[in-house]
C-alpha positions as CSV (number, residue, x, y, z in Angstrom):
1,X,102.4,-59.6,27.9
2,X,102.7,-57.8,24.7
3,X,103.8,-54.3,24.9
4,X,102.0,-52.1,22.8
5,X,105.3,-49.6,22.5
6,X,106.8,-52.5,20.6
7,X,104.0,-53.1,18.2
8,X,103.9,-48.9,17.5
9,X,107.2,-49.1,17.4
10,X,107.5,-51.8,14.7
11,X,104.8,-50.0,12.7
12,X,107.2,-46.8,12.8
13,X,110.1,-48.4,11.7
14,X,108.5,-49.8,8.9
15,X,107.3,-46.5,7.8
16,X,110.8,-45.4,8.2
17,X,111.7,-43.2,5.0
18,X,115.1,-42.9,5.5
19,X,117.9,-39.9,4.8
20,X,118.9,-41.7,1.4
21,X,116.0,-41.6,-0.2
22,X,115.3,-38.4,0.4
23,X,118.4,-37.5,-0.6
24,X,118.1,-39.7,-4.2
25,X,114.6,-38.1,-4.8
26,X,116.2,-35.1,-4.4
27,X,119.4,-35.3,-6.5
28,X,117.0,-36.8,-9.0
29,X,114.7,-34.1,-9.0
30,X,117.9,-31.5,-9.5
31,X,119.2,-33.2,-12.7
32,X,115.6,-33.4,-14.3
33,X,115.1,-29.7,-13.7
34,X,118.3,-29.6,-15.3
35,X,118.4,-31.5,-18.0
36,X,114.7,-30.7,-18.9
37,X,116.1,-26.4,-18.5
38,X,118.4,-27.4,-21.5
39,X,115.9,-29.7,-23.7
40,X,113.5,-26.6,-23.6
41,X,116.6,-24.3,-24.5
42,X,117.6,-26.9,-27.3
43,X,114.3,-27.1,-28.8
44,X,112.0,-24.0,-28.4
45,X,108.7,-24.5,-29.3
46,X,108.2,-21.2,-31.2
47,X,110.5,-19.4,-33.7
48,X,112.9,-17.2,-32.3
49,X,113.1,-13.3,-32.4
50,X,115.8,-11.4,-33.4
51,X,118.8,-12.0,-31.2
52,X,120.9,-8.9,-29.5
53,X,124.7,-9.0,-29.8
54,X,124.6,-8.9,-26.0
55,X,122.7,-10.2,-23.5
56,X,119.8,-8.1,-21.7
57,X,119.9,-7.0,-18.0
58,X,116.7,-8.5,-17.0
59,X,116.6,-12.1,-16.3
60,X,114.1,-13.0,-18.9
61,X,115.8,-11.5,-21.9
62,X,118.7,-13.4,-20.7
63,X,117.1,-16.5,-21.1
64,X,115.9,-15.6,-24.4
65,X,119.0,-14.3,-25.5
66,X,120.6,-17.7,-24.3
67,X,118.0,-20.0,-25.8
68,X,118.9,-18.3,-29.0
69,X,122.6,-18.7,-29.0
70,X,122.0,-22.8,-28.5
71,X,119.0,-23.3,-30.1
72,X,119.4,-26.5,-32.6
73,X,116.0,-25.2,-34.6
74,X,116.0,-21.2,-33.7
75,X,112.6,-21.2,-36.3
76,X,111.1,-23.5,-34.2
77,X,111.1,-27.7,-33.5
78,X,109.5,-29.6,-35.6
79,X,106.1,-31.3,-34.3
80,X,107.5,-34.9,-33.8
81,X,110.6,-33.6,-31.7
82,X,108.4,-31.2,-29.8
83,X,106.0,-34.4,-28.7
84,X,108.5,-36.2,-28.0
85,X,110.7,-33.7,-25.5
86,X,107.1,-33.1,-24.1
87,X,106.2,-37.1,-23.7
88,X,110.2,-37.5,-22.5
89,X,109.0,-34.2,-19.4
90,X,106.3,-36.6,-18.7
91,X,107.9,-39.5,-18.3
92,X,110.5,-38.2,-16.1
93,X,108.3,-36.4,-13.7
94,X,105.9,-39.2,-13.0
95,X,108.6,-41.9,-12.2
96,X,109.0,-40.6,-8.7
97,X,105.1,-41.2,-8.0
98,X,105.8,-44.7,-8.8
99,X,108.3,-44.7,-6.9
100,X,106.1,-43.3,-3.8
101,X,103.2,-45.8,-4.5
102,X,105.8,-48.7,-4.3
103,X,107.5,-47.2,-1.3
104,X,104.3,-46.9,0.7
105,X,102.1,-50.1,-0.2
106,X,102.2,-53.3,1.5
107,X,102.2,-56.6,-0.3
108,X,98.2,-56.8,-0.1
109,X,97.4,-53.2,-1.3
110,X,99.8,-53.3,-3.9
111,X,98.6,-53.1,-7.5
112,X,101.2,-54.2,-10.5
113,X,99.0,-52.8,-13.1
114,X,98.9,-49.3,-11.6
115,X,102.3,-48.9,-11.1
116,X,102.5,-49.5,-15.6
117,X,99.7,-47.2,-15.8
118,X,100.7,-44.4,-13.8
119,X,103.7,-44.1,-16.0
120,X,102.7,-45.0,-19.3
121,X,99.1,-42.5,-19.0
122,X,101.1,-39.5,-18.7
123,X,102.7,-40.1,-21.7
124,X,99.7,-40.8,-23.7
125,X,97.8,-37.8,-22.5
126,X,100.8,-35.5,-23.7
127,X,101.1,-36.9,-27.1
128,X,96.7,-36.9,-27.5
129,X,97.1,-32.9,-26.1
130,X,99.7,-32.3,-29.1
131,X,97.4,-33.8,-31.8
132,X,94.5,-32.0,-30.6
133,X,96.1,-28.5,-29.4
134,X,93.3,-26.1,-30.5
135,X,91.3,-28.1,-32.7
136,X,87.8,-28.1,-31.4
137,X,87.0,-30.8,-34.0
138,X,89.5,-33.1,-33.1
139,X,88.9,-32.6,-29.4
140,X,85.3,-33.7,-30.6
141,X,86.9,-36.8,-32.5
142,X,88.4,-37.5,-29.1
143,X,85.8,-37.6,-27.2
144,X,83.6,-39.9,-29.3
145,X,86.9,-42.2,-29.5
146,X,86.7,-42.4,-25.9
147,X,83.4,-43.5,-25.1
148,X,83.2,-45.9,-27.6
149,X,85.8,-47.9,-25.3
150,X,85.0,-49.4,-22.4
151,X,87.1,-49.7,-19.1
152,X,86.1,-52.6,-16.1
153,X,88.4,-52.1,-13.4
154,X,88.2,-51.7,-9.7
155,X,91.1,-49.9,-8.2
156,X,92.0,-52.1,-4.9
157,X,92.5,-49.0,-2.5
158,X,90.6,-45.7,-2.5
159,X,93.8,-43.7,-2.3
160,X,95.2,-45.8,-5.4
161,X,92.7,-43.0,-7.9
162,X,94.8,-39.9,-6.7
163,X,98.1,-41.4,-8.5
164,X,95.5,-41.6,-11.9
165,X,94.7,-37.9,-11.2
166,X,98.3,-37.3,-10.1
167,X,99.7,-38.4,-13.5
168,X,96.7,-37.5,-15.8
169,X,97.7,-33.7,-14.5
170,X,101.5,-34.2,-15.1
171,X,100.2,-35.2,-18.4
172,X,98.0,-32.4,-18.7
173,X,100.2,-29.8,-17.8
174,X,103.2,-31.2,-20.2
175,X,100.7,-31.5,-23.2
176,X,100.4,-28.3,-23.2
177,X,103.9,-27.0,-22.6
178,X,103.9,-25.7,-18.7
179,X,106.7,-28.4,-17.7
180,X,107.4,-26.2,-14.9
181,X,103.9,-26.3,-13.5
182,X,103.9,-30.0,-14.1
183,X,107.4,-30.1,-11.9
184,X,106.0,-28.6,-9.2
185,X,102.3,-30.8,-9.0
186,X,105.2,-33.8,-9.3
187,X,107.5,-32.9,-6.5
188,X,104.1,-31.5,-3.9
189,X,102.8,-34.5,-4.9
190,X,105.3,-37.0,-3.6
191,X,106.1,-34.7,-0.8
192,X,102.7,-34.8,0.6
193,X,102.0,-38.6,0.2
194,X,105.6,-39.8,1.6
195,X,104.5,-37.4,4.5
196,X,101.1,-39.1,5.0
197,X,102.2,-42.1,4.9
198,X,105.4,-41.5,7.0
199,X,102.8,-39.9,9.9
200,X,100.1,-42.5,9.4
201,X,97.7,-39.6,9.5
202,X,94.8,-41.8,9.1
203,X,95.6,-44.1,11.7
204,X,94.2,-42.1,14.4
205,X,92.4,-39.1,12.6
206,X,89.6,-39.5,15.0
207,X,91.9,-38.8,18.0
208,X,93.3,-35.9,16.0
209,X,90.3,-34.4,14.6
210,X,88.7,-34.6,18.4
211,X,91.6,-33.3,20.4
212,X,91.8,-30.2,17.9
213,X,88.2,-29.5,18.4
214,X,87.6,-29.9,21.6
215,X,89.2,-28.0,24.8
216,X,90.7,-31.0,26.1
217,X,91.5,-34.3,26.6
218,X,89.9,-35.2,29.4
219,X,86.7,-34.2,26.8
220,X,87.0,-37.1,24.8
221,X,85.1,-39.2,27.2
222,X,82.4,-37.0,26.9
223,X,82.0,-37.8,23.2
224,X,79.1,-40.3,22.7
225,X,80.2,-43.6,21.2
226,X,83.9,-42.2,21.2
227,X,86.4,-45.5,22.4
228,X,87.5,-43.9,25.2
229,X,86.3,-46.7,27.8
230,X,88.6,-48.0,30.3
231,X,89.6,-51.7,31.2
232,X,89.3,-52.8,34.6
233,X,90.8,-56.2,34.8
234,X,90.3,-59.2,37.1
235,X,92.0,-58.7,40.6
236,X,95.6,-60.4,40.5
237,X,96.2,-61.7,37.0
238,X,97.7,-58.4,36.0
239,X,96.1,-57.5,32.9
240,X,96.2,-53.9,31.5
241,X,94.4,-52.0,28.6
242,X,96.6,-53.1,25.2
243,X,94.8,-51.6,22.6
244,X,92.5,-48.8,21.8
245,X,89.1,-50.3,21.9
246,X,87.2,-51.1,18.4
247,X,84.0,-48.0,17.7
248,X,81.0,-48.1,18.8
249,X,79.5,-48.6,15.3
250,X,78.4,-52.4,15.5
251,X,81.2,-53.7,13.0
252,X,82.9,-55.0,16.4
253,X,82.6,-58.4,18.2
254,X,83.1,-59.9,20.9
255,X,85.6,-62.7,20.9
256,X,85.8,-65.5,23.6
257,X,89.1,-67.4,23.6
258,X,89.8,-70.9,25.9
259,X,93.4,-71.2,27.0
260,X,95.4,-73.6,29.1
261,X,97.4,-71.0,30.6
262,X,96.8,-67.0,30.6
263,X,100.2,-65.7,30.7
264,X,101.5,-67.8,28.1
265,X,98.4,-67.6,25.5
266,X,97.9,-63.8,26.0
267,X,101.3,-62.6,24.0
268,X,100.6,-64.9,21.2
269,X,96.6,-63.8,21.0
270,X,97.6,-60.7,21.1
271,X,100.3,-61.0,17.9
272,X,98.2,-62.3,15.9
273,X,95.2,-59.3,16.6
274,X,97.8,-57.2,15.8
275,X,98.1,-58.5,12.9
276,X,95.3,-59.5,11.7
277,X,92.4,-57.1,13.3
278,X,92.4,-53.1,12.9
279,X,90.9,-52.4,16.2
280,X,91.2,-54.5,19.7
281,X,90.6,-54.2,23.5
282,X,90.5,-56.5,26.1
283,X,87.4,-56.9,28.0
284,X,87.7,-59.0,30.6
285,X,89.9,-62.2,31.8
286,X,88.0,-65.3,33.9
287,X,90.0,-67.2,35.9
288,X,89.4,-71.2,35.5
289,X,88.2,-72.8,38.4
290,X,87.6,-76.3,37.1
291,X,87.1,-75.1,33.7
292,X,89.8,-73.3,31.0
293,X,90.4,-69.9,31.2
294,X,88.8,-67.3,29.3
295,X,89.8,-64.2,27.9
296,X,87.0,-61.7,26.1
297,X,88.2,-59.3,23.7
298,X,86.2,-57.0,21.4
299,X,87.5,-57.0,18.2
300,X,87.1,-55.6,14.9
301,X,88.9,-57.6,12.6
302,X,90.1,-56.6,9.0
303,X,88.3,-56.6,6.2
304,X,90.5,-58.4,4.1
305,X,91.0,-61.1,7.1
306,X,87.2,-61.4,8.8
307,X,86.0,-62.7,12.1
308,X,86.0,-66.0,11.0
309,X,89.2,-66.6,9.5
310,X,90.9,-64.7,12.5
311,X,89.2,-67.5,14.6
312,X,91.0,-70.2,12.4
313,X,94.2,-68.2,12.7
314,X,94.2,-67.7,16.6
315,X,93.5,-71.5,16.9
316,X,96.5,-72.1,14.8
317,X,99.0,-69.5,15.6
318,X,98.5,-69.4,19.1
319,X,98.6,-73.3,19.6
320,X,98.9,-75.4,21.9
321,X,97.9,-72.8,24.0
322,X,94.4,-71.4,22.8
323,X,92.2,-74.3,23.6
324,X,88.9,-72.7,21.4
325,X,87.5,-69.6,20.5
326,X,83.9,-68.2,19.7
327,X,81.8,-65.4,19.0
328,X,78.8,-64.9,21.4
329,X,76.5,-62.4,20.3
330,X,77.3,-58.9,21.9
């Protein structure tokens, strides 16, 4: 029989983010605040005020007194270099959300395309904020630009349109000179979504949600339609509950599998829901007396999969020893 621990536990390790990385998003993060400290240091954006012989007490008359003594333009940057130290800030401080959208996508949810535009937009959004700054005509301009162009694209995932917002603010915020407040939206941003995915909070949000809301529990099973319902399998064959069961919501099904031999078909039944449906429960296991075994499960296979392709796949994954399989109406 398939263990369920070894299935979670697989699912864990894969979702494993690992001390190095931490550590490299970390170091990373150090020498960009650093580096970025000195570019804004090098090139203010404003002139300069007169500069005392020594520096002030309080820490921002410091600063100022030290951005004068290395400033390569004290009367200001010129336009071009300032757009491009902001576009630089923009660049740097959306590379690690690329990072996180590679690090937590599989091969199926992942997009090539949104990885180029997460890091180019960013960049383009600071340099259109520069041009515009406070010209209400040219914002105008911009906006007429805009919706003469035309965009068709579906994202593939939901979640995939909070890294368009995600760099569109870092963009945002760098366009109009608040680097710092777009290094902070950069690091809670990649914080947050290496946390969610680490935790898989939406795996089981519906057991979360329900045990913070209720007393207890032993309460869930008082929650209509709630998959809290218990297996009771067939005296002697030694089955046990190995999944949480699929909702109540009618996208389930039942599933009716023939095998030559129940203790050898189950594990390899089993793999294959694991991998290829998102919710699955055994129902009930009928011994064959003249005729093939039968196990029942109620599935809910993945949308991306379907019930019948995950019929084609149990027939040929789990061969020799699934015999047939079909869908009775439930």
């Amino acid at each position: 029989m398939l263990p369920r621990n070894s299935s979670e536990a697989a699912r864990a390790a894969a979702r494993e983010i690992g001390w190095l990385t931490v550590f490299r998003l970390t170091g990373y993060y150090v020498m960009v605040g650093i580096l970025l400290l000195c570019l804004s240091a090098l090139l203010p954006q404003a002139a300069i005020g007169p500069i005392p012989a020594e520096p002030p007490a309080d820490m921002q008359g410091a600063m100022d007194w030290f951005k004068g003594q290395v400033a390569v333009f004290p009367t200001g940057a010129p336009i071009w270099i300032d757009a491009l130290f902001q576009m630089i800030s923009a660049f740097l401080l959306v590379l690690p959300l690329a990072f996180v959208y590679v690090r937590t996508r599989t091969r199926v949810k992942f997009d090539h395309s949104l990885v180029q535009t997460v890091i180019v937009l960013p960049i383009v959004v600071t340099a259109i904020l520069v041009v515009v700054r406070d010209s209400l005509a040219l914002a105008f301009s911009l906006a007429g630009i805009v919706a003469a162009v035309r965009f068709r694209n579906t994202l593939k995932e939901s979640g995939d349109a909070v890294y368009i917002f995600g760099a569109i603010g870092i963009g945002f915020a760098t366009g109009i000179h608040a680097i710092s407040v777009a290094s902070v939206l950069s690091v809670v941003f990649v914080i947050v979504e290496l946390a969610l995915w680490k935790f898989d909070f939406s795996a089981e949000f519906e057991r979360t949600f329900a045990r913070l809301c209720l007393p207890s529990g032993a309460d869930l099973a008082e929650v209509p339609g709630y998959p809290n319902k218990t297996e009771h399998p067939p005296a002697g064959n030694g089955a046990g509950r190995a999944h949480a069961e699929p909702d109540g919501t009618g996208r389930s099904a039942l599933l009716r599998i023939y095998v030559d031999q129940v203790d050898a078909a189950r594990p390899k039944i089993e793999a294959v829901l694991e991998r290829d449906a998102k919710r699955w429960a055994l129902e009930q296991i009928v011994a064959g007396t003249g005729n093939a075994p039968q196990l029942t499960y109620r599935v809910r296979a993945k949308k991306s999969v379907g019930l019948d392709a995950l019929r084609e796949h149990l027939l040929r994954d789990a061969a020799p020893n699934v015999v047939a399989a079909d869908a009775p109406e439930s």
